[in-house]
VOGU-3710 file (C-alpha; in Angstrom, 3 decimals, decimal comma):
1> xxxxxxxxxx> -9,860/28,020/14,493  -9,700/24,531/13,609  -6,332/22,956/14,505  -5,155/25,934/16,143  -1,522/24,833/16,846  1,916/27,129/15,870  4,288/25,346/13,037  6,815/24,642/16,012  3,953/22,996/17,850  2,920/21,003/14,354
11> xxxxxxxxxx> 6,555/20,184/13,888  6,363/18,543/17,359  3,418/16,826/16,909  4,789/15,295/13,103  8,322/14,604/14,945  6,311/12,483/17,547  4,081/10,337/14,697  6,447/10,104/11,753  8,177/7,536/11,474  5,417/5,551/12,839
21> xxxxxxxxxx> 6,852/4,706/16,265  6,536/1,104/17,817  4,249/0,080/20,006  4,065/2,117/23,423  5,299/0,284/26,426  2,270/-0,358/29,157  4,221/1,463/31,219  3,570/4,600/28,942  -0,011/3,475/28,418  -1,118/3,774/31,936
31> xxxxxxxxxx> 0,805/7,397/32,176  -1,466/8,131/29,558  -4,846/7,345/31,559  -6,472/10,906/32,124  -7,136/9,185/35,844  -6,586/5,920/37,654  -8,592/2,958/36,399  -10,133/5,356/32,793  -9,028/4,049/29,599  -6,557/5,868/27,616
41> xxxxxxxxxx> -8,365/8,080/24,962  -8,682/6,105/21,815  -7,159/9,208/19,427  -4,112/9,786/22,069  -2,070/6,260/21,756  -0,087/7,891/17,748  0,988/10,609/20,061  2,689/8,680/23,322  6,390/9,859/22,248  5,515/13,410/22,893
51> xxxxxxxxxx> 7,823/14,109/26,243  6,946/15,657/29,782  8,005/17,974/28,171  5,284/18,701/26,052  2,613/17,850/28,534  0,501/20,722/27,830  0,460/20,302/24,026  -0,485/16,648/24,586  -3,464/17,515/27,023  -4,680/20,035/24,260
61> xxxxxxxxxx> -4,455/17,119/21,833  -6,515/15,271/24,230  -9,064/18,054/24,325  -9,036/19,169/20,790  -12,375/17,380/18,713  -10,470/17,620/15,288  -7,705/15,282/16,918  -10,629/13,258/18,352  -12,458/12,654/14,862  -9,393/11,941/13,026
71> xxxxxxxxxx> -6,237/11,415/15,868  -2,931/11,348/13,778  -4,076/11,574/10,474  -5,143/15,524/11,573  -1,453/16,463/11,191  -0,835/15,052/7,802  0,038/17,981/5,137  -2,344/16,858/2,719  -5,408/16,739/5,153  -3,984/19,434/7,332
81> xxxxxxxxxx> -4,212/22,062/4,804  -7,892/21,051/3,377  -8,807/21,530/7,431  -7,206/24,988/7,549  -8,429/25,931/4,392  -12,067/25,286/5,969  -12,847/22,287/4,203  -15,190/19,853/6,736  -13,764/16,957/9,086  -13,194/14,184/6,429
91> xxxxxxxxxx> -15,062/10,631/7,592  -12,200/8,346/8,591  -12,477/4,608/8,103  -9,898/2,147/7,572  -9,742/-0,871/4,722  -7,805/-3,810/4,975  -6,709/-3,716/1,232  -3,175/-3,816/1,998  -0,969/-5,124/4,725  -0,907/-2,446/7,908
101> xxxxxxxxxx> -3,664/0,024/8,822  -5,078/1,758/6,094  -6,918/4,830/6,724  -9,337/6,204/3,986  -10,322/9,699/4,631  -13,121/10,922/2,670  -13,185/14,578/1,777  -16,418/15,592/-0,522  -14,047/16,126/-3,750  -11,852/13,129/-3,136
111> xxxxxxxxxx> -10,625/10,338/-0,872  -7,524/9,828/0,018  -5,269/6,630/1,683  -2,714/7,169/4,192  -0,915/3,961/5,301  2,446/2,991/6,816  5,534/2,172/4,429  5,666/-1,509/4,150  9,526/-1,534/2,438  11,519/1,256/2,484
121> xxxxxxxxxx> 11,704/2,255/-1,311  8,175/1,549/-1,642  7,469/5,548/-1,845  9,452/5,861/-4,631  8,232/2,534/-6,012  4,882/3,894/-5,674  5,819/7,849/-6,850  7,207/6,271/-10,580  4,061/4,219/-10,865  1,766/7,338/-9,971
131> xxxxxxxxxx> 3,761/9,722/-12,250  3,453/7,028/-15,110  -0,336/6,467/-14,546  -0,076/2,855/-13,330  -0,986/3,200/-9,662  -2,479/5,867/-7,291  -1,533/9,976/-7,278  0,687/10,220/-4,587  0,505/13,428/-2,634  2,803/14,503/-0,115
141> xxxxxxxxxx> 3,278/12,596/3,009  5,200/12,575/6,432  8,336/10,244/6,858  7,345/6,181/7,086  4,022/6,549/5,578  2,470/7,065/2,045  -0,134/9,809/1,195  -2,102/8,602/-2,094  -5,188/9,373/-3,830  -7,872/6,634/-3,089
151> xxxxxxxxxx> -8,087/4,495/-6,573  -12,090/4,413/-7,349  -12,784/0,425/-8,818  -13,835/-2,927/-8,726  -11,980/-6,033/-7,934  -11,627/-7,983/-11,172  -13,268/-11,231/-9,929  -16,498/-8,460/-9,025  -17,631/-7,335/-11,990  -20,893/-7,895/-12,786
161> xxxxxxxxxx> -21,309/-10,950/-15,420  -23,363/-8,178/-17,780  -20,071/-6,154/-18,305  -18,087/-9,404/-19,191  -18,223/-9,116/-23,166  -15,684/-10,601/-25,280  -14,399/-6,752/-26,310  -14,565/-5,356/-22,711  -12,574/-8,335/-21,416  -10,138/-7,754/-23,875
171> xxxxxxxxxx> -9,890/-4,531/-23,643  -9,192/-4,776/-19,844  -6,115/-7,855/-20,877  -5,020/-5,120/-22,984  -4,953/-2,030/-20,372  -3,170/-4,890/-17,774  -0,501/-5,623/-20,275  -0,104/-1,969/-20,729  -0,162/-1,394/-16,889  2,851/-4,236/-16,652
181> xxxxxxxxxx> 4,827/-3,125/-19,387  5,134/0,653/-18,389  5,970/-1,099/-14,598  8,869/-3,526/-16,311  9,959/-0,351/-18,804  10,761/1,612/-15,393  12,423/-1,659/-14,446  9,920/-2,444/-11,487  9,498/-5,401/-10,639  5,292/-5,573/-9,135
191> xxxxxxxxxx> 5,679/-9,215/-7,990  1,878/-8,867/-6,987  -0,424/-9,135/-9,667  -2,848/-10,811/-8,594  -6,115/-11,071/-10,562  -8,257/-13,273/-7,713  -7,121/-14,255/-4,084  -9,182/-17,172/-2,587  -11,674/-14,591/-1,608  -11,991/-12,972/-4,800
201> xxxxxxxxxx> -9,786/-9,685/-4,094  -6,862/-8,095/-6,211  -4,818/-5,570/-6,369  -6,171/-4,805/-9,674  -9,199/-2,323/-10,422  -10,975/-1,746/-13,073  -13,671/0,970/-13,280  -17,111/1,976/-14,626  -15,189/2,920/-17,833  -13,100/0,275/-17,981
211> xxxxxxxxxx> -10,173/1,864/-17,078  -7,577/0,156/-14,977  -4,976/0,574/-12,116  -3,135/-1,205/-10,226  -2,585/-0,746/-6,230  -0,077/-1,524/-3,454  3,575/-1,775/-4,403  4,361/-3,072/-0,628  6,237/-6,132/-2,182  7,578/-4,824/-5,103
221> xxxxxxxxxx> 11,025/-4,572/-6,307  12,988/-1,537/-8,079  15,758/-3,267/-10,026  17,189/-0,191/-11,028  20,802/-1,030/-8,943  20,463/-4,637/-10,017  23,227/-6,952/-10,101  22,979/-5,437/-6,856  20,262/-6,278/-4,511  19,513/-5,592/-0,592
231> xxxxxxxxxx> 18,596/-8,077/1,842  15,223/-6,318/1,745  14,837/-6,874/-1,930  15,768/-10,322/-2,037  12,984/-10,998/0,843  10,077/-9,100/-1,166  11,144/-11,422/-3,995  10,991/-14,117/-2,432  7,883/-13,654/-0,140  5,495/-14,574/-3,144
241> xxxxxxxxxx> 7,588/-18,157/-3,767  5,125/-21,007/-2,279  8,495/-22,853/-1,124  9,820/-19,471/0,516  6,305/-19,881/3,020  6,836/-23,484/3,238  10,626/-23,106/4,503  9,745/-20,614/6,427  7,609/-23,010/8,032  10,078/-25,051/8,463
251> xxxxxxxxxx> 12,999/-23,055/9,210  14,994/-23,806/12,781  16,334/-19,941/13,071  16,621/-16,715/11,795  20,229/-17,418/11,077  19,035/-19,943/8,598  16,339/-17,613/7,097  19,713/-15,529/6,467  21,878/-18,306/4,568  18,844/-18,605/2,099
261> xxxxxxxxxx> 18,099/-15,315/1,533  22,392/-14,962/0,927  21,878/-17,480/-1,515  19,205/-16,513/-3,005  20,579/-13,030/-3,556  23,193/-14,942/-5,746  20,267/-16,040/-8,115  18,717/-12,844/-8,273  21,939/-11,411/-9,416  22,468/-13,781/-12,097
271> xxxxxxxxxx> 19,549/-13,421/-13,432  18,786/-10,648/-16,140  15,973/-7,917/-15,415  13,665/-9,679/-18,032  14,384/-13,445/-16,752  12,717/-11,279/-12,646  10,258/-9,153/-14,629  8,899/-12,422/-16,399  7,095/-13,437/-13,135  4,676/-10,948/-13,210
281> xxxxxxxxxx> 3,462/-12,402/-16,299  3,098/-16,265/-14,386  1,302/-14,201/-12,100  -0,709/-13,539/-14,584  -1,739/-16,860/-15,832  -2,199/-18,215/-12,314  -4,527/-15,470/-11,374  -6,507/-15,929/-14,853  -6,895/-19,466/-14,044  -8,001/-18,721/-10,388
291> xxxxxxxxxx> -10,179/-15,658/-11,573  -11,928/-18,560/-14,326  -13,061/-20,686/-10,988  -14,903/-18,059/-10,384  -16,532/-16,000/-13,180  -16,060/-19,237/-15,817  -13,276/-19,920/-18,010  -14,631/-18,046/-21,158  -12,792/-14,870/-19,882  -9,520/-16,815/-20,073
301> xxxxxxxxxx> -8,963/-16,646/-23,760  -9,968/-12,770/-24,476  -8,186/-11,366/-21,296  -5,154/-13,125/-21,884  -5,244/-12,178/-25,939  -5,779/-8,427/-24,328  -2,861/-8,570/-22,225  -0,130/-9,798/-24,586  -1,431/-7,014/-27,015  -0,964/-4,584/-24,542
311> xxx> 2,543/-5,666/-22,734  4,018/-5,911/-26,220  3,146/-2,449/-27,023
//
């Protein structure tokens, strides 16, 4: 049977990957080594906090070809239960569309993302944006890590020149504006639209039929306690600010990182939901400007036409 463990062994085995723990020590790593001078198994290292304990479950881990092909991501619910249900090994490869390792596993009906929290309320950042159609389906998930449906598209700045019409451009401003206002009307904050990178990537996606979404809520902000904000919060916020990076460059010690993030959280709490919200829309007309380099500034006009049409409802 394929993953042929008990629920108390399962529980184990989620206990030991979920959170996702820190690195292992080297001391750990060698332990690991089936013999002297071999190199530890590459699918073993997610599973290191299992104890002495649990020796025997780890060496059937070691020996088990499901954990091989796939290692932690095995023990997931939403791919554990398309393995039991005798659904084939999904292909595992991992994308570097968002900050941490993504893994993409590829089952023959769908795809799906699992990846490592990157703040902790971005799963229920990222749950509200699924539920209102804005981002990807998420599905359920072990502790530290999200579970999502894998968002079929192409990056804005990809699009083939063909499909860049007047109506089709403004019919993509329009679903964006839509996208941002349902985001701001559940009073999230995305602080990461961005429309073209210096490579050409976004976190926006459009597909064949023109339909849009938008993916990765790692830096964004729920302002649903505001006045009140968390360390964590005020950070996010100010991650995207070009003079954040540049004193952070700058910066003699973490103790001084702290004194302007304290008063920055003063600004952020004086500041209205609309007066935060607003900077997704600069976003905006930086990454239209940037995205113009690239595919020529006649998309400027109808994209941007789109987008108000669509934020204002």
């Amino acid at each position: 049977m394929v993953l042929d463990y008990s629920s108390d062994e399962i529980a184990v085995v989620r206990r030991a990957i979920a959170p996702p723990p820190p690195k292992p020590p080297e001391g750990v790593i060698e332990a690991m080594r089936p013999a002297e001078g071999m190199p530890v198994p590459d699918h073993m290292p997610p599973f290191w906090k299992l104890s002495d304990l649990e020796m025997p479950l780890f060496m059937r881990l070691t020996g088990d070809p499901v954990v091989k092909a796939l290692s932690r991501y095995a023990f997931f619910p939403e791919v554990f239960k398309r393995l039991q249900s005798g659904q084939d090994i999904p292909n595992l490869n991992f994308s570097g569309r968002a900050r941490g390792m993504v893994a993409i596993l590829e089952f023959p009906d769908r795809s799906i993302v699992i990846k490592p929290l990157q703040s902790s309320r971005e799963d229920q950042i990222a749950k509200i944006a699924g539920e209102a159609g804005v981002g990807p389906v998420q599905l359920e998930s072990l502790p530290g890590y999200l579970t999502e449906e894998f968002v079929l598209g192409t990056f804005f700045t990809e699009l083939p020149t063909d499909r860049l019409t007047e109506d089709f451009l403004s019919g993509v401003g329009f679903a964006l504006g839509d996208l941002i206002r349902r985001l701001h009307q559940a009073d999230i904050y995305y602080n990461d639209v961005t429309l073209s990178d210096p490579r050409g990537r976004s976190h926006f996606l459009v597909d064949e039929h023109g339909s849009c979404r938008l993916i990765d809520f790692g830096i964004s902000v729920l302002l649903d306690r505001h006045p009140a904000v968390s360390r964590e919060d005020v950070h996010n916020f100010v991650r995207t600010l070009p003079m954040y990076r540049l004193f952070r460059g700058i910066a003699e010690d973490e103790a001084q990182v702290d004194r302007f993030l304290e008063e920055y959280a003063g600004k952020l709490a004086a500041s209205s939901k609309s007066e935060i919200t607003s900077r997704d829309l600069e976003f905006i007309q930086q990454g239209l400007k940037m995205a113009g380099r690239r595919m020529g500034d006649r998309i400027i006009q109808p994209v941007q036409e789109g987008f108000m049409r669509g934020y204002r409802g």
